[in-house]
MIGU-152894 format. One record per residue (C-alpha): residue in one letter; x, y, z. Coordinates in steps of 0.02 Angstrom, whole numbers, padded with zeros to 5 digits, always signed. Each point is the difference from the previous one (the first is absolute). Example, Ala and Ser with C-alpha at 12.3 -4.5 7.8 and 13.67 -1.06 7.14 Angstrom:
2
A+00615-00225+00390
S+00069+00172-00033
END
This chain:
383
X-00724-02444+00852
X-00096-00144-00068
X-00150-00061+00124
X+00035-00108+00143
X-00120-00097+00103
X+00086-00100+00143
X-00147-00105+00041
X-00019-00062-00147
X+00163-00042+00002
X+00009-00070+00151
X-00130-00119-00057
X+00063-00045-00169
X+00156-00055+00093
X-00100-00128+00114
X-00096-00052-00131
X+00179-00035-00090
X+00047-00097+00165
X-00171-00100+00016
X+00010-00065-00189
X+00197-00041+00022
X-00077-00098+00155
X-00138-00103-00085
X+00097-00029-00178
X+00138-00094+00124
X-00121-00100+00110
X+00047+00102+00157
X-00111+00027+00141
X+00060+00177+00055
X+00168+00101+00010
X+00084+00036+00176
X+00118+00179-00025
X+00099+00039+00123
X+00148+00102-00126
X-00055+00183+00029
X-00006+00050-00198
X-00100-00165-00025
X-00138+00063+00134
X+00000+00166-00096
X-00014-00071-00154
X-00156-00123+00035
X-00089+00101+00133
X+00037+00173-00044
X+00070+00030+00211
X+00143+00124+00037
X+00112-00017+00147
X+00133+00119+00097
X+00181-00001-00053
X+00083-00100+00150
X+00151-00092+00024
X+00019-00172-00040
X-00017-00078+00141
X-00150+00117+00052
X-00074-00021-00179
X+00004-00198+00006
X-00081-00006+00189
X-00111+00122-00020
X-00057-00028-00202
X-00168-00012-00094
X-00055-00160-00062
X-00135-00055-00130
X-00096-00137-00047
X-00080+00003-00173
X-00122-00138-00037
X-00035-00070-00161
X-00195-00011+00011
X+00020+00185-00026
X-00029+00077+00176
X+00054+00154+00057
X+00177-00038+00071
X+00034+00005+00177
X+00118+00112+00069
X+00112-00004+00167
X+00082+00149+00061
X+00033+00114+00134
X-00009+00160-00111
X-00186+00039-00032
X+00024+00160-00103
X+00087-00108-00123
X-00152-00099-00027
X-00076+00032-00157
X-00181+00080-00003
X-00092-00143-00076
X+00051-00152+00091
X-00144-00065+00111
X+00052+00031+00177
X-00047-00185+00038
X+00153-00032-00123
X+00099+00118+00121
X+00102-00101+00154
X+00112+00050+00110
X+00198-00023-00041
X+00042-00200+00026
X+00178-00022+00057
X+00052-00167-00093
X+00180+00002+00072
X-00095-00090+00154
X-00086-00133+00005
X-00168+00093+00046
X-00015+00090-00123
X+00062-00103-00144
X-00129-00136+00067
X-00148+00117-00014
X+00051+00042-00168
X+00025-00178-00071
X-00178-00034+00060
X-00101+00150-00089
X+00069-00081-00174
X-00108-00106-00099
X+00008-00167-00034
X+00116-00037-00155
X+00158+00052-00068
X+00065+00152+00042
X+00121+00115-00033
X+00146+00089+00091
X+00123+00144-00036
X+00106-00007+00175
X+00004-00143+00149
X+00047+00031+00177
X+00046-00171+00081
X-00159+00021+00116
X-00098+00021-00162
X+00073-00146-00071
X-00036-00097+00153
X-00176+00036-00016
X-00018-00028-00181
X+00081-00182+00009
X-00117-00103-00113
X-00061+00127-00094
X+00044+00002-00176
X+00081+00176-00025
X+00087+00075-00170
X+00096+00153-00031
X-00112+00162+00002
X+00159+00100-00090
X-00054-00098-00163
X-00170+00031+00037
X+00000+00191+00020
X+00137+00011-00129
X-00110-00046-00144
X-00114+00117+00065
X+00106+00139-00010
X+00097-00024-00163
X-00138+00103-00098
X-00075+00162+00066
X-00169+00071-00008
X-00020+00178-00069
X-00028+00072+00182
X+00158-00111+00062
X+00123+00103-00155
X-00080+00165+00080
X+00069-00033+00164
X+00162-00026-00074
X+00012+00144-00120
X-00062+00113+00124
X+00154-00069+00149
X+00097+00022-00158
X-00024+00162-00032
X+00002+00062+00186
X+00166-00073-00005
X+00049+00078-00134
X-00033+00151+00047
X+00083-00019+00168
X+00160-00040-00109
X-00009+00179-00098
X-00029+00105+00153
X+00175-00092+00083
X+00085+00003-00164
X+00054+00208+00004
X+00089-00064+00199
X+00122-00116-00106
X+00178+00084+00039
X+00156-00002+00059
X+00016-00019+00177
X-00222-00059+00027
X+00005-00142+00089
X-00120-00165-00030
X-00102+00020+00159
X-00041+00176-00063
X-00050-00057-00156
X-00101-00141+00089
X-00087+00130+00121
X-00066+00114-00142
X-00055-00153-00085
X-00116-00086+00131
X-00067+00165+00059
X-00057+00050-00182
X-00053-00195-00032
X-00150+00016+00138
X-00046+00177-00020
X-00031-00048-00190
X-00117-00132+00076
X+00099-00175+00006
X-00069-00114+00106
X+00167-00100+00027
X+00171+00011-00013
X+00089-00172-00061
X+00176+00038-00044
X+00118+00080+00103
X+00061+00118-00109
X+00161-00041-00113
X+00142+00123-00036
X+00133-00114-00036
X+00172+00079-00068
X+00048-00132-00133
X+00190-00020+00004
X+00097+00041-00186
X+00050-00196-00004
X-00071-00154+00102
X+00151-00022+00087
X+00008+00148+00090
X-00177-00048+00063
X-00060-00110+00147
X+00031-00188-00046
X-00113-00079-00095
X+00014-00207-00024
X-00081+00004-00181
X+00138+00123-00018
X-00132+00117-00084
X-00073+00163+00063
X-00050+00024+00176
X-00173+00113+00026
X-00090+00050+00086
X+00043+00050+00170
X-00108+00113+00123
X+00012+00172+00046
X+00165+00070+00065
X+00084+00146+00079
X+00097-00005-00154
X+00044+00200-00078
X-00009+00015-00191
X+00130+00044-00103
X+00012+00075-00155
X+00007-00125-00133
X-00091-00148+00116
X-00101-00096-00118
X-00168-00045+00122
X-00096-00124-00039
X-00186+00025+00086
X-00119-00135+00054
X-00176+00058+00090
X-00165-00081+00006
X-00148+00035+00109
X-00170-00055-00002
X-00143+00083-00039
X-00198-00096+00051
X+00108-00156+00032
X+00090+00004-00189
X+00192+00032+00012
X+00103+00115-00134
X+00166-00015-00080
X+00131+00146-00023
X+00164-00028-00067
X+00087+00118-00067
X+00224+00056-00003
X+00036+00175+00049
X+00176+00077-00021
X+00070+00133+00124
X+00017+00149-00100
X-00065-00062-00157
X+00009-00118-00123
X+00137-00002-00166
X+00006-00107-00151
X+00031-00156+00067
X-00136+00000+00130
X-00137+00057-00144
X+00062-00125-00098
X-00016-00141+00124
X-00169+00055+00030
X-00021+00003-00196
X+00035-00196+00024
X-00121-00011+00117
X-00111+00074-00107
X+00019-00134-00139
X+00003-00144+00095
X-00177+00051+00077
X-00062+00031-00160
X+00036-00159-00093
X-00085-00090+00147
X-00139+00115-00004
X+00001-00037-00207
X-00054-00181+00038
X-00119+00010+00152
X-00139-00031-00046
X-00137-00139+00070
X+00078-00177-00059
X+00163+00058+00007
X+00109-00098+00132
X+00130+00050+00116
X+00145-00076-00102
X-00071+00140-00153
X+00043+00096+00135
X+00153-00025+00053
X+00078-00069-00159
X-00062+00185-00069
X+00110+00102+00163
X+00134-00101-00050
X+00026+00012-00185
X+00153+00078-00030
X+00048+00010+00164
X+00195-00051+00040
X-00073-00049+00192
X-00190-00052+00061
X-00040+00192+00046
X-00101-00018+00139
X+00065-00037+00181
X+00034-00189+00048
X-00104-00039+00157
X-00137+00099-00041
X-00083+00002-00171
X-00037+00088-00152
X-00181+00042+00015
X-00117-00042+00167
X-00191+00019+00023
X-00057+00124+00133
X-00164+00006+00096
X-00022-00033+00184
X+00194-00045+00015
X+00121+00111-00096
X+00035-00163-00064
X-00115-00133-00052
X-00014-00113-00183
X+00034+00004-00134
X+00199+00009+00032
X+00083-00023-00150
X+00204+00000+00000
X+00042-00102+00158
X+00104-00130+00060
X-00141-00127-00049
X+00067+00005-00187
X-00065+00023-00170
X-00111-00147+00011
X-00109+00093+00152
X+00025+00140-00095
X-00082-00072-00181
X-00130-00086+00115
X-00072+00169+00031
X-00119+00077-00111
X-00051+00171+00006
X-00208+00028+00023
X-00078+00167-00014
X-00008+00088+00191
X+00153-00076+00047
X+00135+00147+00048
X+00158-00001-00023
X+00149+00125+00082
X+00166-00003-00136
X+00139+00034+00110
X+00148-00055-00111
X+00189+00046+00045
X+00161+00084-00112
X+00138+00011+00075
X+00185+00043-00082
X+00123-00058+00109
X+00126+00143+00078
X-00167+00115-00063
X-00126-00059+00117
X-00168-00020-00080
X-00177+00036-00017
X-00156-00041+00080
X-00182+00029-00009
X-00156-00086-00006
X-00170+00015-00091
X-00185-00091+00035
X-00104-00044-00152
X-00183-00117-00004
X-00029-00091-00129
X-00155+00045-00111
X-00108-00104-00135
X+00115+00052-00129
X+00169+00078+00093
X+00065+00080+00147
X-00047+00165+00087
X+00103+00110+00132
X-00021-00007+00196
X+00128+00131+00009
X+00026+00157-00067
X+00162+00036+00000
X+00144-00064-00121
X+00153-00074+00074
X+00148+00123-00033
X+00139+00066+00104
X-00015+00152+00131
X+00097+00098+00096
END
């Protein structure tokens, strides 16, 4: 493993965030979206439901004269060793008035910025000018730092791993929430810190209309776990991500019941190619219409599903920029232009109508001259 140091990069991300805040004119940042308080502050918090997660959540406030941040929680062991404990404050509930009162008057005079409202929050921040925080963070966390790419490799590879010790259970008559069990239990004992994705096993029907609905009238994936048995023949396509330090994974990967024949290898064999001539032109100054325009060559249909896209970024979401592929069109897409430490997860589509089809995904950063692998495993069918 290369080295890690997670205070450093703890504090190369709020340096990130302070810069972002003085280049814009902005006083401070309010974050109240749990991966944004991770992100800026470094604080962890327990999995909870959403309605306990959003009473109960951390918030920080990152100034830009380049202070330590202030942090609000009720969950002191995920407090992160260096932050002063005069920066540490007990959790402020901002669905009430209270609370969201106290916090509007700790901010700074100036501009600020904000990821999430409640309507007591915007109460007490009428007259304020305020900006989106999403754009803010989001141009912070385009481009990784070496220690950031570690995290990522390293959830990657747990993940990975997870995947091969599940892979021998694949057969007739297994059922998802098997699969799903032996998954999660080998995720944490391999030292994952998270888990993101409820794990996906999703049969893929031979044609899209003997699937569920769909109003693009395309593919319909994923789905969650099921008490669905396998049998032989299923093509499966898989979908897991966890989290490892705060920095989420990717697997995707199609399994057939019983093992694969021609056709499957050679859908994956498509795969193959159109992952390769994207990674042919990534390279820094390339855009995300070389991108796409490269998956597509040749190709009778855009392989890669509709609503979702052909490549995503990764980081503290298992989805973050730079998306390239989406319903925003090939002028977003051109508009985009590829920087070394940027990351990038290919997760294109082929699918052969009455055949099924093929799907897997592979993570790449950019480098000064190129692309390296995140992952270590090549997309191919299994069963």
């Amino acid at each position: 493993m290369a080295d890690l140091d997670l205070a450093r990069l703890r504090r190369d991300r709020h340096r990130k965030v302070v810069d972002a805040l003085d280049a814009q004119g902005l006083a401070a940042a309010v974050l109240l979206g749990q991966a944004a308080v991770a992100y800026a502050v470094g604080a962890r918090a327990p999995a909870a439901d959403a309605a306990r997660a959003a009473y109960e959540r951390s918030i920080a406030l990152v100034t830009a004269d380049g202070d330590a941040p202030h942090l609000y929680t009720s969950f002191a062991e995920g407090v992160p060793p260096e932050l002063p404990a005069g920066h540490v404050h007990a959790a402020l509930s901002v669905e009430w008035r209270d609370g969201a009162a106290e916090l509007a008057e700790a901010l700074p005079d100036g501009p600020v910025a904000l990821d999430e409202y409640t309507m007591p929050l915007h109460a007490a921040l009428e007259g304020r000018e305020v900006v989106d925080a999403t754009a803010v963070l989001g141009a912070c966390k385009v481009v990784k730092t070496a220690d950031e790419l570690e995290c990522i490799r390293r959830a990657q590879a747990i993940n990975e791993q997870a995947i091969a010790s599940v892979e021998p259970m694949v057969a007739p008559g297994v059922r998802d929430r098997e699969l799903s069990g032996a998954f999660l239990r080998q995720i944490f004992q391999l030292g994952a810190t998270a888990n993101t994705v409820d794990p996906i096993w999703q049969v893929m029907p031979p044609r899209i209309a003997d699937g569920p609905y769909s109003a693009t009238g395309d593919v319909v994936f994923p789905t969650p776990t099921t008490n669905r048995e396998l049998t032989p023949g299923d093509v499966v396509w898989v979908d897991t991500g966890i989290d490892y330090e705060g920095y989420a994974s990717d697997f995707g990967c199609t399994f057939v019941v019983g093992g694969p024949d021609a056709r499957h290898h050679a859908q994956a064999a498509r795969w193959r190619e159109i992952v390769d001539r994207c990674l042919d032109v990534l390279k820094p100054g390339a855009s995300g219409g070389d991108l796409a325009r490269a998956a597509q060559a040749g190709e009778s249909r855009r392989p890669w599903l509709p609503r979702l896209y052909l490549a995503h970024g990764i980081g503290t979401n298992s989805a973050e920029m730079p998306l390239v592929g989406t319903d925003l069109g090939g002028e977003f897409d051109d508009g985009l232009v590829v920087a070394p430490g940027m990351v990038l997860v290919f997760e294109p589509v082929v699918w052969e109508d009455g055949d099924a089809g093929f799907r897997a995904e592979e993570i790449v950063a950019v480098t000064e001259d190129g692309h390296e692998y995140l992952s270590a495993r090549d997309g191919g069918p299994r069963g």
